[in-house]
C-alpha positions in Angstrom: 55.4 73.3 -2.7 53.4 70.3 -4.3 53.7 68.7 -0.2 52.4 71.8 1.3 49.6 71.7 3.5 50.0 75.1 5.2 46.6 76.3 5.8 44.8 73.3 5.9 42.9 71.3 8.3 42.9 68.0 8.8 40.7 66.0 10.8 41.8 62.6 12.2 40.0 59.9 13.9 41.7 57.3 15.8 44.8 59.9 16.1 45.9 60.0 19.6 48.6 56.6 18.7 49.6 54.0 16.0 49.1 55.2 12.6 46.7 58.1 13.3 49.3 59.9 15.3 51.6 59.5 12.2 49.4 60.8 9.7 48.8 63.5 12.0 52.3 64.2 12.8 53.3 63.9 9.0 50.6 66.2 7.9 51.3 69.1 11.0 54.6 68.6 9.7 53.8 69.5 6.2 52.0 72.5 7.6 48.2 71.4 8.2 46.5 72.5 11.4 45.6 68.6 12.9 42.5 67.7 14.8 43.4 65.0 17.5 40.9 62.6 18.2 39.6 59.2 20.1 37.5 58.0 23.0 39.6 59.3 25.5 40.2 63.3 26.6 42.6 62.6 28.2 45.0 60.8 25.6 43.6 63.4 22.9 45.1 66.2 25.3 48.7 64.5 25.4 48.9 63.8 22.7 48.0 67.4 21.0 50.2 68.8 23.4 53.3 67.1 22.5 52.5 68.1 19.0 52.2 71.3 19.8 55.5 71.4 21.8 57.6 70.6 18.5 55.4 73.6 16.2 52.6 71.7 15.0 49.3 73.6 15.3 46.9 70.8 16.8 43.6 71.0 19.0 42.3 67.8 20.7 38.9 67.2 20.7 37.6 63.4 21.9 34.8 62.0 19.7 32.7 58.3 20.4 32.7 57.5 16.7 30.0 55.1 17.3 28.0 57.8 18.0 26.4 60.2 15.8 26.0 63.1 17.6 29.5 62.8 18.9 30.6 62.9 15.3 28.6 65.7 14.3 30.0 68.0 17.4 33.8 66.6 16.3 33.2 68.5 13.0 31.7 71.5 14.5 34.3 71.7 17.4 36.9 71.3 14.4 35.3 74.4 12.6 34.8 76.3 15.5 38.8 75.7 16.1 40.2 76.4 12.7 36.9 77.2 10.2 36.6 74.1 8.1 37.8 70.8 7.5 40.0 70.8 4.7 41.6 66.9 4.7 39.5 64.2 6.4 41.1 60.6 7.7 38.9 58.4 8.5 41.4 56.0 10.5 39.2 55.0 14.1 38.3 51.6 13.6 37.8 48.4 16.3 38.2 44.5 16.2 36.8 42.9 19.1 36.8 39.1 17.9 39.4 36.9 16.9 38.2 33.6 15.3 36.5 32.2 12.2 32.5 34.0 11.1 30.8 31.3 12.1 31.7 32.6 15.8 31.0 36.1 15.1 28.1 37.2 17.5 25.5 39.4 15.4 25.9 42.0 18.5 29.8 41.8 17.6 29.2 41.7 13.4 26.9 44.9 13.7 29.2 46.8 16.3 32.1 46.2 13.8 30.0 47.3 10.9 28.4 50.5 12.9 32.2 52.0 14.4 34.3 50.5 11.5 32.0 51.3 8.1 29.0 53.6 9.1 31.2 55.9 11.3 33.5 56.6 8.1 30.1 56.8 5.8 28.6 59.5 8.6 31.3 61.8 8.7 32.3 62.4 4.9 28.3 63.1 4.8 28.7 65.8 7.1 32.0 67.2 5.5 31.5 66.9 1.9 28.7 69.6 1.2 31.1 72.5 2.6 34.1 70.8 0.4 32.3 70.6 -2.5 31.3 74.4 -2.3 34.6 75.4 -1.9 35.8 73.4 -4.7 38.3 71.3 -3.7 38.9 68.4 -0.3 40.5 65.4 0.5 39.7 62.4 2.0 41.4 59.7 2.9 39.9 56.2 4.6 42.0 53.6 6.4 41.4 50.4 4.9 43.3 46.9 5.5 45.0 44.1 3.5 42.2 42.6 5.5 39.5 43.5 3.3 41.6 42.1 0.1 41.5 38.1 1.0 39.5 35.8 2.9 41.4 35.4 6.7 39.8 32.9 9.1 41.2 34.9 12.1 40.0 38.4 11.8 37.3 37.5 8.6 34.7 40.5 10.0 37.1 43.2 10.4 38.1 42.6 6.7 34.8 42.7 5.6 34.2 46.0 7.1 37.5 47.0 5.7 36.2 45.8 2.0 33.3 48.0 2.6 35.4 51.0 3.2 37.3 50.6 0.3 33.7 50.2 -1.8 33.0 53.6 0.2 36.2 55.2 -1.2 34.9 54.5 -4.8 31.7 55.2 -4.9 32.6 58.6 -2.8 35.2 59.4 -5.2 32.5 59.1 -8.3 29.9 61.1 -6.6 32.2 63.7 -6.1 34.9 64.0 -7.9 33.6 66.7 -10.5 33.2 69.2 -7.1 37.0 68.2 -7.1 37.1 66.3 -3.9 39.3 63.5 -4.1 38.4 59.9 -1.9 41.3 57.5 -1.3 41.8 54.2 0.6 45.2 53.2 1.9 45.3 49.3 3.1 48.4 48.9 5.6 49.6 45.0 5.9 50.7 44.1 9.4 51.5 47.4 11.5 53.3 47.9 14.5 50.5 49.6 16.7 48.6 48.8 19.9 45.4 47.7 17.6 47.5 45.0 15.8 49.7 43.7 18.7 47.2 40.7 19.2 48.7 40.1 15.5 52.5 41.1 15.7 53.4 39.5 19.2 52.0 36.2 17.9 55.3 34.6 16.6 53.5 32.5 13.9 51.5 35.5 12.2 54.3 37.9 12.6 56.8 35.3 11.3 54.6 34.2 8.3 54.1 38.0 7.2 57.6 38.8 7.5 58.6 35.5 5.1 55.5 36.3 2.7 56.5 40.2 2.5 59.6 40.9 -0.1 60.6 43.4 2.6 60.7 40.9 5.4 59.2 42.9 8.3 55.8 44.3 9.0 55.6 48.1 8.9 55.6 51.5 11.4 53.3 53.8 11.7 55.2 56.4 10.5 55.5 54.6 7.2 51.7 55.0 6.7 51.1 58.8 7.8 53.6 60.0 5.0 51.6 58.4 2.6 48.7 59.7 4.1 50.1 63.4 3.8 50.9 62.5 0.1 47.9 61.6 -0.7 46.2 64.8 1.1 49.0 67.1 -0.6 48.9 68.9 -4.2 50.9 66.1 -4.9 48.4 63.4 -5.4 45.6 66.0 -7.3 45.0 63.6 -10.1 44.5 60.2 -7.3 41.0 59.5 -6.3 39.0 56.1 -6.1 42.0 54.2 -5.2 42.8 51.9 -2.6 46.6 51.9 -2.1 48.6 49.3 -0.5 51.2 49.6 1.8 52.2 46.2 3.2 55.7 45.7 2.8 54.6 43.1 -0.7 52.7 40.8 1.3 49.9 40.7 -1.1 51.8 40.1 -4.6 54.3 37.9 -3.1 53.6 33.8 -3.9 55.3 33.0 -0.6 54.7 30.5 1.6 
């Protein structure tokens, strides 16, 4: 019973593909009613249906997360639909630019910084306050192995993902005496839509797959169970951390 999540709701941005339709798969599957989320109705509604069809409770509701008032109405659509968030995943996130900071727009610095950091930072403000007087909540924010080294190719996206993890900590301080626990998970080299810039370019996916002791970059399925782990009884004593899952990329010395 320490991976049950029967009862619980969990709301996931970013969760109509890639990794945040296998967090969201992993969690229903544990149980969880699941909140099915991005820009676009009509692959929210697809995507909660074919959930639906193999058991798991889901509801889609499409949110802007540049957008404030788009995020508050995702919470209160999510309450309205199952009473309260029980497990956030903060998991929406864009990169626009490829290329060293020096050729970072400010427009393009400030639009990575506003969807990527401020969105996660605006919804755990309007979700902690009911968590904390129930007494317990999770939260879970998807970082990068981006924000852990300097990259000349995608160098703003890992700063917003440092930031996150920064968030995680501070969050998880703050609140962990209401016994609401804030974690980071920073997957290496995914295969999603978001990183196929990155895994269809033979060099990068070739030098991540020699640097890894694994040899191969990851699936998205490999990321949501960790995700439902760290949302499940199972992980009660975890909170602040940022935990990697990249296949050994970062500790290896390779080439």
């Amino acid at each position: 019973m320490i991976f049950d999540l029967t009862g619980k709701t969990a709301l996931i941005t970013g969760s109509s593909r890639g990794i945040g339709r296998a967090i969201a798969e992993a969690m229903g599957g544990l149980g969880a009613n699941v909140v099915i989320s991005s820009r676009t109705a009509e692959d929210c509604d697809k995507t909660a249906a074919e959930l639906k069809a193999t058991g798991i409770s889901a509801a889609s509701i499409p949110c802007h997360i540049g957008r404030n008032e788009e995020l508050q109405s995702l919470v209160d659509k999510t309450r309205d639909a199952f009473g309260q968030v029980d497990i956030l995943v903060c998991n929406a996130a864009i990169n626009p630019v490829y290329g060293p900071l020096a050729e970072v727009s400010d427009e393009a610095f400030d639009k990575i910084m506003t969807t990527n950091v401020r969105s996660a930072f605006t919804l755990c403000k309007m979700v902690l306050p009911d968590m904390a007087k129930r007494g317990e909540g999770s939260i879970i924010v998807i970082s990068s192995i981006a924000g852990l080294y300097g990259n000349d190719r995608i160098g703003a996206y890992g700063v917003s993902k440092a930031a996150e993890a920064q968030l995680v900590r501070n969050l998880a301080v703050e609140w962990g005496p209401k016994n609401i626990r804030v974690n980071a998970i920073s997957p290496g080299l995914i295969k999603t839509d978001f990183a196929r810039a990155l895994w269809e370019d033979p060099e990068v996916r070739s030098r991540s797959e020699r640097k890894a002791p694994l040899h191969r970059i990851g699936e998205p399925e490999e990321i949501g169970g960790l995700a439902a782990f760290l949302a499940s009884p199972a992980a009660s004593f975890i909170t602040g951390q940022n935990i990697v899952a990249d296949g050994g990329q970062t500790i290896s010395g390779g080439a």
